[in-house]
N, CA, C and O of each residue as an XYZ file, in Angstrom:
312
protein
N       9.853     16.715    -16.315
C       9.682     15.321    -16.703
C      10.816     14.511    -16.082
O      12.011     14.809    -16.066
N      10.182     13.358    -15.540
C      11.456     12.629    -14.612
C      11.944     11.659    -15.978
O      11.325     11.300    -16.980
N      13.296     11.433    -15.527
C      14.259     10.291    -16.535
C      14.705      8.895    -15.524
O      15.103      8.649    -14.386
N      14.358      8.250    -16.716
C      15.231      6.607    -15.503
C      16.505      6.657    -16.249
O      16.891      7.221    -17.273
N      17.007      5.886    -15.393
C      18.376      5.526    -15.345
C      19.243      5.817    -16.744
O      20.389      6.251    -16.623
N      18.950      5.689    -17.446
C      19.326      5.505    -18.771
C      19.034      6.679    -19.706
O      19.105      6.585    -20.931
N      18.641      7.985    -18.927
C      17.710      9.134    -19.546
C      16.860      9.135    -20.354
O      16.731     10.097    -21.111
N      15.928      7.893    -20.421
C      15.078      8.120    -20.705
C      13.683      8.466    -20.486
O      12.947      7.563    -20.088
N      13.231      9.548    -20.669
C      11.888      9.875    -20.047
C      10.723      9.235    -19.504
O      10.228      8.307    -20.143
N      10.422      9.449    -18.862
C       9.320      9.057    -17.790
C       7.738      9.092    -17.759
O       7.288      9.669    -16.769
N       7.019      8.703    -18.445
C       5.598      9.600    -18.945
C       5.066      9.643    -17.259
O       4.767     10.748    -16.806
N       4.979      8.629    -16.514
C       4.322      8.757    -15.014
C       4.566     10.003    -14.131
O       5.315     10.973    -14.248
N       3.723      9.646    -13.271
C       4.247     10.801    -12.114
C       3.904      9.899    -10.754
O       3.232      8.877    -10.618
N       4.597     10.650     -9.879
C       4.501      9.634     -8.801
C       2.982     10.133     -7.845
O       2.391     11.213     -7.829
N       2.721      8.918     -7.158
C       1.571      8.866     -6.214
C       1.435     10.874     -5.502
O       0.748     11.829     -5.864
N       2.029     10.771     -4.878
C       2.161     12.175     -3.692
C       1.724     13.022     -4.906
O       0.654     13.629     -4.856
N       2.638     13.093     -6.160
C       2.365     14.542     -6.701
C       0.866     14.519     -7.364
O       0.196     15.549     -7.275
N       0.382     13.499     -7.952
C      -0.908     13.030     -8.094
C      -1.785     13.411     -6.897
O      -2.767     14.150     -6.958
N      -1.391     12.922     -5.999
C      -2.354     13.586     -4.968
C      -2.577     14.677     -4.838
O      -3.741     15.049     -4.987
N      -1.825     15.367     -4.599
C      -1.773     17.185     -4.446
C      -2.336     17.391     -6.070
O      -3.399     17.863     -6.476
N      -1.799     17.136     -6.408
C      -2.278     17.884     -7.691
C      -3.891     17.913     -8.222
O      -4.716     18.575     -8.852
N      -3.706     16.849     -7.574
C      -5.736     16.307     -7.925
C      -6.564     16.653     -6.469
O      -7.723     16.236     -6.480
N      -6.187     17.281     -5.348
C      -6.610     17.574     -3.987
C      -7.370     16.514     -3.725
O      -8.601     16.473     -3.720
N      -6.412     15.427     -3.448
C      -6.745     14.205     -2.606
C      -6.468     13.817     -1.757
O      -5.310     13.397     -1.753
N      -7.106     13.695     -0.720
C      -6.439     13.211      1.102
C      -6.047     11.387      0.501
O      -6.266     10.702     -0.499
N      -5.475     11.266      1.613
C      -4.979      9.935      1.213
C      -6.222      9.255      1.887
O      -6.796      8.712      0.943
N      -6.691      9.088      2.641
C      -8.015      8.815      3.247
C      -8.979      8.659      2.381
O      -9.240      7.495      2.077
N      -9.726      9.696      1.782
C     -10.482      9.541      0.132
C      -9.804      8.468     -0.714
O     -10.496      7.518     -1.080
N      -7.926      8.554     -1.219
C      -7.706      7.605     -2.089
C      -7.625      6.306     -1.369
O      -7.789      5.370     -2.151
N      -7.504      6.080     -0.617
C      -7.429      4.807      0.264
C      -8.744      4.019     -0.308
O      -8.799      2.946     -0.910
N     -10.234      5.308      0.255
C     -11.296      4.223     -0.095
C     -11.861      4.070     -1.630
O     -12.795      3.360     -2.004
N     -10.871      5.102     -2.559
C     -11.612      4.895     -3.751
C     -10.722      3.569     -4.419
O     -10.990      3.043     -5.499
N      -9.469      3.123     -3.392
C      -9.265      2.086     -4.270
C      -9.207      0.620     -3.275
O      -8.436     -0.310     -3.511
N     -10.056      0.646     -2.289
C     -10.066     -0.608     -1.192
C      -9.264     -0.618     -0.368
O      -9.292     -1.576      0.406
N      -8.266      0.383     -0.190
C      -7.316     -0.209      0.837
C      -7.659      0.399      2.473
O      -8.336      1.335      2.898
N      -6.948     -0.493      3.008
C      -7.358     -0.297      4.186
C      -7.238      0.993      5.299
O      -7.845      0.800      6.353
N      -6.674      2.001      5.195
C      -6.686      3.140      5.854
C      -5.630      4.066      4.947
O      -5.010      3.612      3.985
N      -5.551      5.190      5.334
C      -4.865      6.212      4.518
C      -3.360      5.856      5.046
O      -2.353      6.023      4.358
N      -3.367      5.303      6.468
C      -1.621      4.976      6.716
C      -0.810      4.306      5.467
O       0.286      4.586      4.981
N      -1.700      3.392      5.165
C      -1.425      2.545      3.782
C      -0.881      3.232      2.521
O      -0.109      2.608      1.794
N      -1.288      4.627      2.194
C      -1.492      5.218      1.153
C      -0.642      6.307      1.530
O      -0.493      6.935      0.482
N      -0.004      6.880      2.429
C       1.118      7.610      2.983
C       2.385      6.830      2.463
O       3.184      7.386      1.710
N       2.577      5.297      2.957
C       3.788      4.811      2.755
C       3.722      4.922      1.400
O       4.668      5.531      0.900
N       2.678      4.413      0.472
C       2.814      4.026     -1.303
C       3.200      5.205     -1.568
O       3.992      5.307     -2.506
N       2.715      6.644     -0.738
C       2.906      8.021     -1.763
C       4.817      8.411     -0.841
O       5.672      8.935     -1.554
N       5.075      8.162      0.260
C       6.725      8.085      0.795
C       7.519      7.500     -0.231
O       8.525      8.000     -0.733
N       6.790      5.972     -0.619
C       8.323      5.475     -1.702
C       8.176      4.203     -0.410
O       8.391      3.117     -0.948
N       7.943      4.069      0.765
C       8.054      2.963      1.792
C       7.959      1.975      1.487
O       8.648      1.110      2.027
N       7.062      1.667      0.487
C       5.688      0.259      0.836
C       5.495      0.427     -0.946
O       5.509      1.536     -1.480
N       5.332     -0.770     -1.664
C       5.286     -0.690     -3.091
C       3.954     -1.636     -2.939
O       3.770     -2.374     -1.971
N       2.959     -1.485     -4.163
C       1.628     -1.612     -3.331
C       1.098     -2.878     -4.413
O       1.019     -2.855     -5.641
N       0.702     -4.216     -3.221
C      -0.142     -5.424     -3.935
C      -0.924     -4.849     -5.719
O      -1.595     -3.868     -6.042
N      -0.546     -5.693     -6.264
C      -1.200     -5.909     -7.668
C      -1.915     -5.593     -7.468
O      -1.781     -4.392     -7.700
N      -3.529     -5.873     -6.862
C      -4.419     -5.791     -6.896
C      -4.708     -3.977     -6.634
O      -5.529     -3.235     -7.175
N      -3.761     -3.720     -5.685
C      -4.050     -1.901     -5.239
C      -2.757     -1.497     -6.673
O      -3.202     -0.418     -7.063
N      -2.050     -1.668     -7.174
C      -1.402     -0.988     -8.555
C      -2.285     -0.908     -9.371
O      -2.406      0.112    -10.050
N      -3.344     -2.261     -9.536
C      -4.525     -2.011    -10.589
C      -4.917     -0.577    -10.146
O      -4.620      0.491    -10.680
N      -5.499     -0.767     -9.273
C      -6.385      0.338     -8.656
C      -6.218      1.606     -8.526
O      -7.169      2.382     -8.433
N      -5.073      1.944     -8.506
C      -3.902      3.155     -8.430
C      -3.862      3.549    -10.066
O      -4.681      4.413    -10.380
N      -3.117      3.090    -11.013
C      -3.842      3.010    -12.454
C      -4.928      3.418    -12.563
O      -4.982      4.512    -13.123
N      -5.834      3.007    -12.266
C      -7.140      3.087    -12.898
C      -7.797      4.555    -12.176
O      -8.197      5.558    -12.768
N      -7.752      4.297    -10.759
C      -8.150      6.041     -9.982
C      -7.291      6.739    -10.353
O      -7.505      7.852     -9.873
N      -6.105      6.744    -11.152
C      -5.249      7.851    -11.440
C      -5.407      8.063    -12.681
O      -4.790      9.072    -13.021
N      -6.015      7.516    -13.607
C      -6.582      7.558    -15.328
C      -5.561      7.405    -15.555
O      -5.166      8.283    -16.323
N      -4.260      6.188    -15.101
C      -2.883      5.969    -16.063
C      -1.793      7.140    -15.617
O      -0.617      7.036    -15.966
N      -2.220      8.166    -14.890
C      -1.171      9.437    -14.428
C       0.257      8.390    -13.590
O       1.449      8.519    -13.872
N      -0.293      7.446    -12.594
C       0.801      6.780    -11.789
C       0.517      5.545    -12.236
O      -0.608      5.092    -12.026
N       1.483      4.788    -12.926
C       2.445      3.413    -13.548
C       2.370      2.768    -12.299
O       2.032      3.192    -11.194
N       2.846      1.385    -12.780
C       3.801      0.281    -11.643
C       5.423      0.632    -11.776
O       6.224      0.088    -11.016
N       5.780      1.427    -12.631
C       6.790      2.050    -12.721
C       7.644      3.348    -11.678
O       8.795      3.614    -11.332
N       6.309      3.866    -11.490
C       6.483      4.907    -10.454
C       6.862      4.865     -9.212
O       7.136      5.806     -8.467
N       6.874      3.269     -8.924
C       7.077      2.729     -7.517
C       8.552      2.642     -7.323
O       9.205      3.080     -6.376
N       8.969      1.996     -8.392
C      10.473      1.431     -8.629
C      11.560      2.893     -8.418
O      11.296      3.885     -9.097
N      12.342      2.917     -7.788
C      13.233      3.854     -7.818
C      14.202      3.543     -8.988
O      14.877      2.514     -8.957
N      14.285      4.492    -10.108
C      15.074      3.970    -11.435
C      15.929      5.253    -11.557
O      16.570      5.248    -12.607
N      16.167      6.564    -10.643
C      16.868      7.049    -11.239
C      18.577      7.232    -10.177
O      18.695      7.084     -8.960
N      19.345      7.483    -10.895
C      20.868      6.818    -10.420
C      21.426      8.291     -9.587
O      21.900      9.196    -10.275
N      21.346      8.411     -8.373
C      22.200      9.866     -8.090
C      22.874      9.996     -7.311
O      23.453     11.073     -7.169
Protein backbone atom coordinates (compact mmCIF):
# COMPACT_ATOMS: atom_id res chain seq x y z
CA UNK A 1 0.00 0.00 0.00
CA UNK A 2 1.52 3.34 -1.14
CA UNK A 3 1.63 6.40 1.63
CA UNK A 4 1.59 10.25 0.75
CA UNK A 5 3.60 12.47 2.20
CA UNK A 6 2.33 12.56 5.52
CA UNK A 7 2.01 8.54 5.82
CA UNK A 8 -0.95 8.35 5.14
CA UNK A 9 -2.28 5.56 3.10
CA UNK A 10 -3.17 5.52 -0.31
CA UNK A 11 -6.36 3.48 -1.36
CA UNK A 12 -5.35 4.10 -5.40
CA UNK A 13 -3.00 2.45 -7.49
CA UNK A 14 -1.34 3.91 -10.23
CA UNK A 15 -2.28 3.70 -14.09
CA UNK A 16 0.80 1.11 -15.29
CA UNK A 17 0.08 -1.24 -12.35
CA UNK A 18 -3.67 -1.24 -13.29
CA UNK A 19 -2.73 -2.04 -16.55
CA UNK A 20 -0.70 -5.07 -16.08
CA UNK A 21 -2.68 -6.19 -13.61
CA UNK A 22 -5.92 -6.10 -15.60
CA UNK A 23 -3.84 -7.26 -19.10
CA UNK A 24 -4.38 -4.10 -20.83
CA UNK A 25 -2.38 -2.74 -23.84
CA UNK A 26 -2.44 0.84 -23.63
CA UNK A 27 -3.91 0.87 -27.16
CA UNK A 28 -7.24 -1.02 -25.88
CA UNK A 29 -7.18 1.64 -22.83
CA UNK A 30 -6.65 4.52 -25.03
CA UNK A 31 -9.90 3.53 -26.99
CA UNK A 32 -11.99 2.47 -24.09
CA UNK A 33 -11.58 5.91 -22.79
CA UNK A 34 -11.38 8.34 -26.17
CA UNK A 35 -8.06 9.21 -26.23
CA UNK A 36 -6.20 9.57 -28.99
CA UNK A 37 -3.50 6.82 -29.43
CA UNK A 38 -1.81 4.59 -26.84
CA UNK A 39 1.38 7.17 -27.02
CA UNK A 40 -1.04 9.22 -24.90
CA UNK A 41 -1.63 6.51 -22.38
CA UNK A 42 2.21 5.48 -22.03
CA UNK A 43 3.02 9.06 -20.80
CA UNK A 44 -0.31 9.06 -18.16
CA UNK A 45 0.95 5.38 -17.10
CA UNK A 46 5.24 7.02 -17.04
CA UNK A 47 4.03 9.82 -14.53
CA UNK A 48 4.93 12.33 -17.92
CA UNK A 49 1.66 13.81 -18.89
CA UNK A 50 -1.23 14.19 -16.07
CA UNK A 51 -4.39 13.60 -18.06
CA UNK A 52 -7.42 16.36 -19.16
CA UNK A 53 -10.52 16.07 -16.79
CA UNK A 54 -12.39 14.79 -19.19
CA UNK A 55 -9.76 11.50 -19.72
CA UNK A 56 -9.39 11.40 -15.40
CA UNK A 57 -13.22 10.95 -15.65
CA UNK A 58 -12.62 8.25 -17.89
CA UNK A 59 -9.65 6.64 -16.24
CA UNK A 60 -11.96 6.45 -12.96
CA UNK A 61 -14.61 5.06 -14.42
CA UNK A 62 -12.60 2.21 -16.90
CA UNK A 63 -10.65 1.55 -13.80
CA UNK A 64 -13.97 0.96 -11.43
CA UNK A 65 -12.25 3.79 -9.01
CA UNK A 66 -8.80 1.41 -8.84
CA UNK A 67 -6.80 4.84 -10.31
CA UNK A 68 -7.83 8.41 -8.49
CA UNK A 69 -6.88 11.98 -9.78
CA UNK A 70 -4.66 11.41 -6.95
CA UNK A 71 -2.55 8.87 -8.52
CA UNK A 72 -1.22 11.35 -10.92
CA UNK A 73 0.17 13.76 -8.33
CA UNK A 74 3.54 12.67 -7.06
CA UNK A 75 2.86 12.96 -3.07
CA UNK A 76 5.40 10.85 -1.74
CA UNK A 77 8.73 12.68 -0.21
CA UNK A 78 12.15 10.60 -0.89
Amino acid sequence: MRRDRFGNMVIGMQLKAYLVAADVTYDDFAKRIGASNAGVIAKYAAGKRVPHPKFMAAIVRETGGKVQPNDFYATEVV
